[in-house]
C-alpha positions, 0 to 999 in steps of 0.5 A: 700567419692568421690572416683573419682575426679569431679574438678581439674587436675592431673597436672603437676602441675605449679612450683609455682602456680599462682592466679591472679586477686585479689585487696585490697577492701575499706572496708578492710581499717584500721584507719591506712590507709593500708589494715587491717592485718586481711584481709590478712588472708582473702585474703590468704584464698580467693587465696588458696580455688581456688588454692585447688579447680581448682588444686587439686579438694578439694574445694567446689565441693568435699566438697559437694561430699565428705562430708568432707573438708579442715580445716585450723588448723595451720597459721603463716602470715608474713607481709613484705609490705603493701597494699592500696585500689585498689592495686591489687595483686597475689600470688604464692603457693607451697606444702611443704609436704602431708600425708593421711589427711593433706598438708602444703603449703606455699603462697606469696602475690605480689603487681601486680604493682611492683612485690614486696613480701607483705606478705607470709603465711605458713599453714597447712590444714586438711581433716575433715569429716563433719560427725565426726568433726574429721581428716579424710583420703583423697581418693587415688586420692587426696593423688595421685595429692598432691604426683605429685603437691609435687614432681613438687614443689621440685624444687623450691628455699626453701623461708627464710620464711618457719618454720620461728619462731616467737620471738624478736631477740636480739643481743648479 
């Protein structure tokens, strides 16, 4: 396990962060016309491993130092508008909660044109040891900076779409 932090910062940490410079490539495409819902989930995916990494420093560099690593073990994606080929867009993230070994965070996609919400994720990621498989404990360094990036995301407006259920709502 690194017991020294060998990427990322200690913050403070921006209250959201901010990953730019993405855009809906053609091959994400459906026969619908808009970016396929499956590529939402890339594209997440894609902003978070920098978030994780050039913040927190628990990306790729300590994945290979540590040899252990953020496993996604729970997504919940939440389409608001969609994207088109070419359109560029960004997202905003924040720290919900930590423990020892796992962060739940919540990110929003922006269409860079307008500034309009397209899509929002809620998510929540473990440390797993590469060795075992199983959950394991971050060093003291990282559980450190998620206590900062937390206490600097605190006060942030709660989004209506955090522990949003899934369900059919019917009025009665």
């Amino acid at each position: 396990m690194s017991e020294t932090a060998q990427s990322g910062h200690d913050g403070p940490y921006a209250a959201p962060i901010e990953v730019r410079g993405h855009a809906v490539k053609p091959e994400w495409i459906d026969y619908n016309g808009h970016m396929n819902v499956g590529y939402y989930g890339v594209a997440f995916d894609l902003a978070l491993e920098e978030m994780v990494g050039d913040h927190l420093g628990i990306g790729e560099v300590y994945v290979n130092s540590a040899g252990a690593g953020p496993y996604m073990i729970q997504s919940h994606i939440q389409f608001q508008r969609e994207l088109l080929d070419g359109d560029q867009f960004y997202f905003h993230f924040r720290l919900l909660d930590h423990d020892h070994k796992r962060l739940h965070y919540f990110g929003q996609m922006f269409a860079e044109k307008d500034d309009v919400l397209c899509a929002t994720q809620e998510g929540m990621i473990m440390n797993v040891s590469q060795a075992t498989g199983r959950g394991a404990d971050y060093p003291d360094w990282v559980v450190a900076r998620l206590a900062q990036m937390l206490a600097d995301h605190k006060a942030l407006d709660p989004a209506p779409q955090v522990a949003n259920p899934i369900g059919i709502r019917r009025k009665i």
